[in-house]
Kinemage of the C-alpha trace (Angstrom):
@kinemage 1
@onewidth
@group {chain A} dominant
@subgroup {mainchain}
@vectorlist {calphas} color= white
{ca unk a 1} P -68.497 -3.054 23.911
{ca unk a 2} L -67.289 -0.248 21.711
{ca unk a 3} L -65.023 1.282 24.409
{ca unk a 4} L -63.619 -2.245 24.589
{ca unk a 5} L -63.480 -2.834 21.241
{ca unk a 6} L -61.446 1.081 21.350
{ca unk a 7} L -59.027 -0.121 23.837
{ca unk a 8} L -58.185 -3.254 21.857
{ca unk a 9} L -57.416 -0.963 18.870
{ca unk a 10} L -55.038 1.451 20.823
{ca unk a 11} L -53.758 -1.195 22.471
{ca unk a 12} L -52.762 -3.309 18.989
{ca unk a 13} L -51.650 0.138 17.643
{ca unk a 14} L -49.082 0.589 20.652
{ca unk a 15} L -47.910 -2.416 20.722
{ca unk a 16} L -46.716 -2.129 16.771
{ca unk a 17} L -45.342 1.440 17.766
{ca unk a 18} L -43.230 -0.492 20.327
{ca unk a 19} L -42.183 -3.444 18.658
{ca unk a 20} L -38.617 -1.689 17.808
{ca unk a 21} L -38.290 -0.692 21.835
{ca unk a 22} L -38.763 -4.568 22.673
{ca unk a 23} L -36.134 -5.863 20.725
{ca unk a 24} L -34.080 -3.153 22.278
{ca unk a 25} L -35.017 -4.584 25.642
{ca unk a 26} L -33.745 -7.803 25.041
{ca unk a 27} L -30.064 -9.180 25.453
{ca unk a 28} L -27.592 -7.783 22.339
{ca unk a 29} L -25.503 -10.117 20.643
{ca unk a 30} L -21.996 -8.300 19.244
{ca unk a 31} L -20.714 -10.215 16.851
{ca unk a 32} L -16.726 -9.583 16.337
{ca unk a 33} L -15.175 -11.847 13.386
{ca unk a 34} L -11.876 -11.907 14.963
{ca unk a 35} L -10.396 -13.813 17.697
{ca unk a 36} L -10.764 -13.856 21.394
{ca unk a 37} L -7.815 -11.369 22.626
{ca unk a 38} L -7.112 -9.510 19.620
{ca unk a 39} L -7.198 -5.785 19.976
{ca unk a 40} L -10.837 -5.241 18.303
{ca unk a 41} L -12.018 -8.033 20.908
{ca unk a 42} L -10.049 -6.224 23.819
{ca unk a 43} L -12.142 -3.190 22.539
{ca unk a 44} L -15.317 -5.031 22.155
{ca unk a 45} L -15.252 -5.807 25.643
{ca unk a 46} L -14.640 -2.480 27.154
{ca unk a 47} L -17.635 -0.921 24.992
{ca unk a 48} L -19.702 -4.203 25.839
{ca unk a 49} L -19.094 -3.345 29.784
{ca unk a 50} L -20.080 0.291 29.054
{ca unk a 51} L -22.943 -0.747 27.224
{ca unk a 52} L -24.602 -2.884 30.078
{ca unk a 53} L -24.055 0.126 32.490
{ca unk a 54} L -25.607 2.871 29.686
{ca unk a 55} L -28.932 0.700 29.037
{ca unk a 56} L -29.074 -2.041 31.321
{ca unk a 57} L -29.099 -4.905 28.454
{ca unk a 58} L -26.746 -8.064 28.629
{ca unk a 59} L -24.215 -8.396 25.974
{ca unk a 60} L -22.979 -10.834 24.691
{ca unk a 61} L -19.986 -10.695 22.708
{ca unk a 62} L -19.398 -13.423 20.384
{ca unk a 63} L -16.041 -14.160 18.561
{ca unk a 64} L -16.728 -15.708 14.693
{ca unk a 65} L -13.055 -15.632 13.398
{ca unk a 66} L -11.780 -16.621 9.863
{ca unk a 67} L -12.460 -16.472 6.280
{ca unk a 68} L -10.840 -12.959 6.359
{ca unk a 69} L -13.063 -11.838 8.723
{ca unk a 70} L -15.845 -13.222 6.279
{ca unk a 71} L -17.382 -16.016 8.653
{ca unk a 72} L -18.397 -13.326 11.381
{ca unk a 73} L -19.795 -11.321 9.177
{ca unk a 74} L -21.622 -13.481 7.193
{ca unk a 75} L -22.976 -14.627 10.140
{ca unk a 76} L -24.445 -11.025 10.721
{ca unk a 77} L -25.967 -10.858 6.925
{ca unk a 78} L -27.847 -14.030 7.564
{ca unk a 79} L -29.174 -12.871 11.212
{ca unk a 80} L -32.973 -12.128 11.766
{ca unk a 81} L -33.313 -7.738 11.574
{ca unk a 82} L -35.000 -7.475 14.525
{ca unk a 83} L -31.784 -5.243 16.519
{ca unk a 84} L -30.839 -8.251 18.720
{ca unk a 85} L -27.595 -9.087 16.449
{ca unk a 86} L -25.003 -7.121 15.206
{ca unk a 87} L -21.527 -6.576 13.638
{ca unk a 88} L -18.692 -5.215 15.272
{ca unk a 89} L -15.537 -4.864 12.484
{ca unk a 90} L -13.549 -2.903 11.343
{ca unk a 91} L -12.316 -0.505 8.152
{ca unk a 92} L -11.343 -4.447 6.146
{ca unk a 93} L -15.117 -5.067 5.715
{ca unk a 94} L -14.278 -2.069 3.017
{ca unk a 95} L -11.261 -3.211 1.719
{ca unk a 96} L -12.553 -7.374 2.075
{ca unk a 97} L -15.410 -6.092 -0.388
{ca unk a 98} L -13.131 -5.217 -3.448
{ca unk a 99} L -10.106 -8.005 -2.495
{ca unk a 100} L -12.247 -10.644 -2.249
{ca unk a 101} L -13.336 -12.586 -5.155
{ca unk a 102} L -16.079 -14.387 -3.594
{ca unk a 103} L -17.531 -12.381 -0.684
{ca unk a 104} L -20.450 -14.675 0.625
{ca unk a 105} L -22.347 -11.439 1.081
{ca unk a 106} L -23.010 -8.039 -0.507
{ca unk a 107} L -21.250 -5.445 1.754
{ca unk a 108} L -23.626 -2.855 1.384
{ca unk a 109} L -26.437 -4.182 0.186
{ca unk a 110} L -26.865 -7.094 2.530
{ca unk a 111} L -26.419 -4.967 5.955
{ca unk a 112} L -27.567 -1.905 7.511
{ca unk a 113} L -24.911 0.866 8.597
{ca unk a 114} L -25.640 1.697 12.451
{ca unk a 115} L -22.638 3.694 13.404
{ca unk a 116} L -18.698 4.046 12.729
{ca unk a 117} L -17.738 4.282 15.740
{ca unk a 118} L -14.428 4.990 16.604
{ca unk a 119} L -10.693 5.965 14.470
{ca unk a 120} L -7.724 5.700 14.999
{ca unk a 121} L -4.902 7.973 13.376
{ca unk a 122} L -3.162 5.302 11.220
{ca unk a 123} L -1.409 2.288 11.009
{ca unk a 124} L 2.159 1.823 12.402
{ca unk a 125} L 5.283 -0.144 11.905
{ca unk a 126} L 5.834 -2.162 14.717
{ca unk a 127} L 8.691 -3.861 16.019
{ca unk a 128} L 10.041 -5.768 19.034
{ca unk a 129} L 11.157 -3.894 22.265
{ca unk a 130} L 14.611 -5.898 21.701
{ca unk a 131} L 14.614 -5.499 18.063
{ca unk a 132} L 17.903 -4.662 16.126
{ca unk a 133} L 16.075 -1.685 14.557
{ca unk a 134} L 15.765 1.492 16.928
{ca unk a 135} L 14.350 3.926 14.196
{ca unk a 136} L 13.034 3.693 10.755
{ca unk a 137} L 16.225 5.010 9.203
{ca unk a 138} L 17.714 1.896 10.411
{ca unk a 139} L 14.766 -0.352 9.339
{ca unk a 140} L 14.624 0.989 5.972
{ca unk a 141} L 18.528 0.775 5.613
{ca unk a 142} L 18.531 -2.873 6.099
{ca unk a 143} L 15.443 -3.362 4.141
{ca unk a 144} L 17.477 -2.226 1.376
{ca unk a 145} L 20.386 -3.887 2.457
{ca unk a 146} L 18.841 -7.032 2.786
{ca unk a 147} L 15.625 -7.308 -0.024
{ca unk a 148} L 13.166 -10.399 0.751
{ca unk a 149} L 14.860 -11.138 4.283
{ca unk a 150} L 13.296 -8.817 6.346
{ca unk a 151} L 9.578 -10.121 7.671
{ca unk a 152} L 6.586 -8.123 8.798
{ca unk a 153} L 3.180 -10.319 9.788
{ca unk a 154} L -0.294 -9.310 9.549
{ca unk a 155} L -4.013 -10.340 10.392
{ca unk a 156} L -4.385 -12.448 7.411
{ca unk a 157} L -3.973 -12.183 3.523
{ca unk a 158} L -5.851 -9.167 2.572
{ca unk a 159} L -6.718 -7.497 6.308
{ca unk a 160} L -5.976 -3.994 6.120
{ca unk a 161} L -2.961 -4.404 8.077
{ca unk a 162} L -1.334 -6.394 4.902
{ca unk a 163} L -2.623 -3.816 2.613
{ca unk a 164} L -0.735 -1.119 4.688
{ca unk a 165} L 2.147 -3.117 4.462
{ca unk a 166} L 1.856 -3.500 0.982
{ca unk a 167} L 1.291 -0.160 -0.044
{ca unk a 168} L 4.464 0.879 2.211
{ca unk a 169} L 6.510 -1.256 0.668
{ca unk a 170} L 5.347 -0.520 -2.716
{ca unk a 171} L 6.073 3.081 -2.013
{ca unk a 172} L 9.274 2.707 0.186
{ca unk a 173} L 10.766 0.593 -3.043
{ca unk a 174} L 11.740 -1.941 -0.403
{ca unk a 175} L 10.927 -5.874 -0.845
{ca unk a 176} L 9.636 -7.361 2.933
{ca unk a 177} L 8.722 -10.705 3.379
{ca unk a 178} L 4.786 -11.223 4.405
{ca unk a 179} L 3.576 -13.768 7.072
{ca unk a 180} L -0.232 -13.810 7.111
{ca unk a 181} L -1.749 -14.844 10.814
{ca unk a 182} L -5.031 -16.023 11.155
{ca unk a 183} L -5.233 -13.743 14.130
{ca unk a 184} L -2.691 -11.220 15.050
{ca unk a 185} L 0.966 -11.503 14.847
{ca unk a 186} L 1.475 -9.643 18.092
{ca unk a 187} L 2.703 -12.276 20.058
{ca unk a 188} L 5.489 -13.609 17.470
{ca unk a 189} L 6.366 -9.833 17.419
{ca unk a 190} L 7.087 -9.993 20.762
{ca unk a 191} L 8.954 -12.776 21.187
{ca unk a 192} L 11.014 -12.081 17.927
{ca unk a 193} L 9.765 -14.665 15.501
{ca unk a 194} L 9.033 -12.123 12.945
{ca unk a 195} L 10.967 -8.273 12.500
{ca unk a 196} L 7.906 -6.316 12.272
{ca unk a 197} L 4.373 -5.652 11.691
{ca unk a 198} L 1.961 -3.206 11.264
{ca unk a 199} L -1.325 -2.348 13.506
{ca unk a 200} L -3.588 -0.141 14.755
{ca unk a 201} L -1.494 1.734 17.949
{ca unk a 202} L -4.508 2.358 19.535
{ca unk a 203} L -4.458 -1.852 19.784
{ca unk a 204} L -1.111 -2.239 20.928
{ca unk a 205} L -0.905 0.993 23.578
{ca unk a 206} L -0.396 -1.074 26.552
{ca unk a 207} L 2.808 -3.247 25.129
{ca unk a 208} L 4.370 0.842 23.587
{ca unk a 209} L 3.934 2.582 27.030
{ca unk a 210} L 5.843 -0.874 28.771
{ca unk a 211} L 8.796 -0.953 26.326
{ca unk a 212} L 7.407 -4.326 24.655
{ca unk a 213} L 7.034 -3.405 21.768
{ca unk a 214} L 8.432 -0.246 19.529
{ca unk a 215} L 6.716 2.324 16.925
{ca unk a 216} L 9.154 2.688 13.997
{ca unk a 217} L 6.701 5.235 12.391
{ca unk a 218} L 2.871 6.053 11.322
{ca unk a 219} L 0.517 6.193 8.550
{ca unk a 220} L -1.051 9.274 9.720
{ca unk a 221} L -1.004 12.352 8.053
{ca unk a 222} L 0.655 14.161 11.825
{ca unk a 223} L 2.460 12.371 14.769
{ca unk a 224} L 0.404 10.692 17.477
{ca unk a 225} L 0.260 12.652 20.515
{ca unk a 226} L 1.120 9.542 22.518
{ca unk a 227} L 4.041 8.489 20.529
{ca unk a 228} L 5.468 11.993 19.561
{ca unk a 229} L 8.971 10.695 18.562
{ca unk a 230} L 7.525 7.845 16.069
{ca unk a 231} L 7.973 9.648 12.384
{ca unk a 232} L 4.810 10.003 10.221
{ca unk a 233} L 5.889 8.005 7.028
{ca unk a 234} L 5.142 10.684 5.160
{ca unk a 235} L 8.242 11.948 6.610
{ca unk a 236} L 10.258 9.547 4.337
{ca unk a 237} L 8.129 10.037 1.414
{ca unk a 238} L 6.628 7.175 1.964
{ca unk a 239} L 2.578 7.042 1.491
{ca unk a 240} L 0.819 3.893 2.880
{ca unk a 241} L -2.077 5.613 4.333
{ca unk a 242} L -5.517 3.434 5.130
{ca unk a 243} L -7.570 4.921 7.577
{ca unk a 244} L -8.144 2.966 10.758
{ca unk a 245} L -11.681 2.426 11.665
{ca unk a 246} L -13.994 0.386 13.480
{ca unk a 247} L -18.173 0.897 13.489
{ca unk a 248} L -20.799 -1.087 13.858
{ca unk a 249} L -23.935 -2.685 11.218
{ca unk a 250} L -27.173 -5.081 11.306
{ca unk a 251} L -28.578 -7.024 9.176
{ca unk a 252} L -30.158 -5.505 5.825
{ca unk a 253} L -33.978 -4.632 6.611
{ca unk a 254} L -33.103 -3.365 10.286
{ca unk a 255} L -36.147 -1.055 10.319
{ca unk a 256} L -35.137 2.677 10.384
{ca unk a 257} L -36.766 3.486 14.086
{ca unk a 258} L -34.188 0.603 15.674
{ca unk a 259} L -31.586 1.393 13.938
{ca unk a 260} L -31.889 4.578 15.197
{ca unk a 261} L -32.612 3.447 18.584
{ca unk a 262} L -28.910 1.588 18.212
{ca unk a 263} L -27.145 4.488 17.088
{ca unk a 264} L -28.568 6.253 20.428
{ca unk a 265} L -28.046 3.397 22.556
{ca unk a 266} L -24.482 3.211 21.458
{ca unk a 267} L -23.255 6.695 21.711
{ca unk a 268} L -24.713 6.554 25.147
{ca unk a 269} L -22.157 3.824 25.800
{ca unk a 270} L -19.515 5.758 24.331
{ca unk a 271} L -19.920 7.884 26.650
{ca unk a 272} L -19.126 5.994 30.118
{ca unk a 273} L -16.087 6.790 31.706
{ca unk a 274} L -14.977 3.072 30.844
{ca unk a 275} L -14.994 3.992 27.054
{ca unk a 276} L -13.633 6.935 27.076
{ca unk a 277} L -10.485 6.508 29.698
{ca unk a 278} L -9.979 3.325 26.940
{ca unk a 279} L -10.196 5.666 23.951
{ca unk a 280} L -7.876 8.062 25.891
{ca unk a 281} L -5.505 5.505 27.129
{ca unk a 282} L -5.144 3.712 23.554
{ca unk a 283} L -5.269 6.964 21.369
{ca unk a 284} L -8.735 6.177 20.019
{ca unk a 285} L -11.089 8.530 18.483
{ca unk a 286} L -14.954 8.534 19.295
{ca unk a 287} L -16.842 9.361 16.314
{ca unk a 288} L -20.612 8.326 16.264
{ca unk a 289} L -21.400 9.100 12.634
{ca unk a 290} L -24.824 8.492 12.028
{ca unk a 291} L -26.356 6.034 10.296
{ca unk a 292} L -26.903 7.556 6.297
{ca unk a 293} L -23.170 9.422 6.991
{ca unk a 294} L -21.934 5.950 7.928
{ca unk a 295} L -23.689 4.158 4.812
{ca unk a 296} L -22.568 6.764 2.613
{ca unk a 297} L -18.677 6.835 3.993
{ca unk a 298} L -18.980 2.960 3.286
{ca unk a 299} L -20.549 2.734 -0.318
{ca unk a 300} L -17.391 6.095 -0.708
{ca unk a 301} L -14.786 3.991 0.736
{ca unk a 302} L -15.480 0.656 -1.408
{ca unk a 303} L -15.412 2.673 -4.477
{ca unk a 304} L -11.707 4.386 -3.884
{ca unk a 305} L -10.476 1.089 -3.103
{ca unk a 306} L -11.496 -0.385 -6.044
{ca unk a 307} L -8.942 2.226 -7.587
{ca unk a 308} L -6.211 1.398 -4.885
{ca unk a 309} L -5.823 -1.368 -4.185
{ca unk a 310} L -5.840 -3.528 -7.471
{ca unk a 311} L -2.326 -2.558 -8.517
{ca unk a 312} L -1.347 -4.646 -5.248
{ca unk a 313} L -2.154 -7.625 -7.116
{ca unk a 314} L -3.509 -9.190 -3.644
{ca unk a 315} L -6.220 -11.149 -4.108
{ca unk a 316} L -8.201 -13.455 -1.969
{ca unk a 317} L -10.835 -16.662 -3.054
């Protein structure tokens, strides 16, 4: 009886020491609070792929887009911490925390940090392949020319990709004409609806490398490697830097042994050829910070933007 009642004891003991590892073994639900085919879901599945391979775990990937990105995530702060749900977004979940007036959820407080994942080097100016304007000289020149004519489209009022536009036109002394998407402005670009935009490159490689689409310059503080005759805007004197970033966070209360077990199970992913020939092939940047770095780099970020980005005057309800 007492070796029984022993075994009973270990076993009750184990199975709390496990309870983390089971909720790893079950399927992982990514949510990404943007659309089906935008370039963070086009990422999302790549990494989803490379995460079945890495632990053997379905994936689901599930698109929550709208409210700024706010639905998806909100979504995520309300989800049960037990490492079976998590968000996938990107560097606006920073810049969403100080523009919006009534965020449905405390950006730190109500969600664990897991990983940032990935960077890219900057935001750039895009434009059609068939587009009047070859180089930025010529962009700026007509900008000038021609002040609130000129359009550029974004991911929404107050994604980072209208803050970069606003901060380049603010320092360019130019006036361009906004058109907020709900999702991405990439096919308009394309077919000439609107002049410009401004993205990620790392979402748009594909349509650069076939001549679809053209970089007029970048945020970054050097030249991409992949685009070496696109001008850094810092070139012109022009500063509209926001990093570009993308990581991954749970639920507040995510217990500290499966978060870590995330963070692991991630990188791992990162790590399949899939990933990385997509991180290669789209200029991306595998980072992998760790969890406290991560929450740290957050709370850091949130803070500088509430000195940025109020003199925008963008705000959103």
């Amino acid at each position: 009886m007492r070796i029984l009642r022993r075994a009973a004891i270990v076993g009750a003991v184990a199975g709390l020491a496990s309870a983390p590892l089971r909720a790893q073994d079950s399927r992982l639900r990514i949510v990404v609070p943007f659309g089906a085919g935008s370039g963070t879901d086009n990422t999302m599945r790549v990494f989803a792929e490379a995460f079945r391979i890495a632990t053997g775990r379905t994936v689901m990937v599930d698109n929550k887009p709208g409210g700024g990105t706010s639905i998806g995530t909100q979504e995520v702060a309300r989800a049960k911490p037990d490492g079976s749900t998590v968000l996938y977004t990107t560097g606006g979940h920073t810049t969403n925390a100080v523009l919006m007036r009534k965020l449905p959820y405390d950006p730190v407080a109500d969600f664990t940090a897991i990983t940032l994942l990935s960077r890219s080097q900057g935001f750039g100016l895009m434009v059609s392949g068939d587009s009047r304007f070859k180089t930025m000289d010529q962009f700026l020149a007509a900008a000038r020319a021609e002040p609130g004519k000129i359009t550029y489209g974004s991911s929404g009022i107050g994604n980072t990709t209208h803050v970069v536009g606003e901060l380049f036109c603010r320092s360019a002394k130019i006036q361009l004409v906004h058109v907020p998407y709900k999702a991405t402005p990439i096919n308009d670009a394309l077919a000439g609806t609107i002049d410009s935009f401004f993205v990620s490159p790392s979402l748009v490689m594909p349509y650069l490398q076939a001549g679809r689409l053209r970089m007029l310059g970048i945020s970054s503080a050097t030249r991409m490697p992949l685009q070496p005759d696109s001008p850094t805007f810092g070139e012109y004197g022009i500063d509209a830097h926001i990093p570009g970033w993308s990581g991954f966070w749970g639920p507040a209360g995510l217990p500290v042994a499966t978060t870590e077990q995330l963070h692991q199970s991630i990188m791992k992913a990162a790590r399949e050829k899939v990933f990385e020939t997509y991180l290669r092939d789209t200029g991306g940047e595998l980072v992998g910070t760790p969890p406290a770095e991560f929450h740290a780099y957050v709370v850091s970020e949130i803070e500088r933007y509430k000195k940025v980005l109020p003199p925008l005057g963008i705000q959103l309800d």
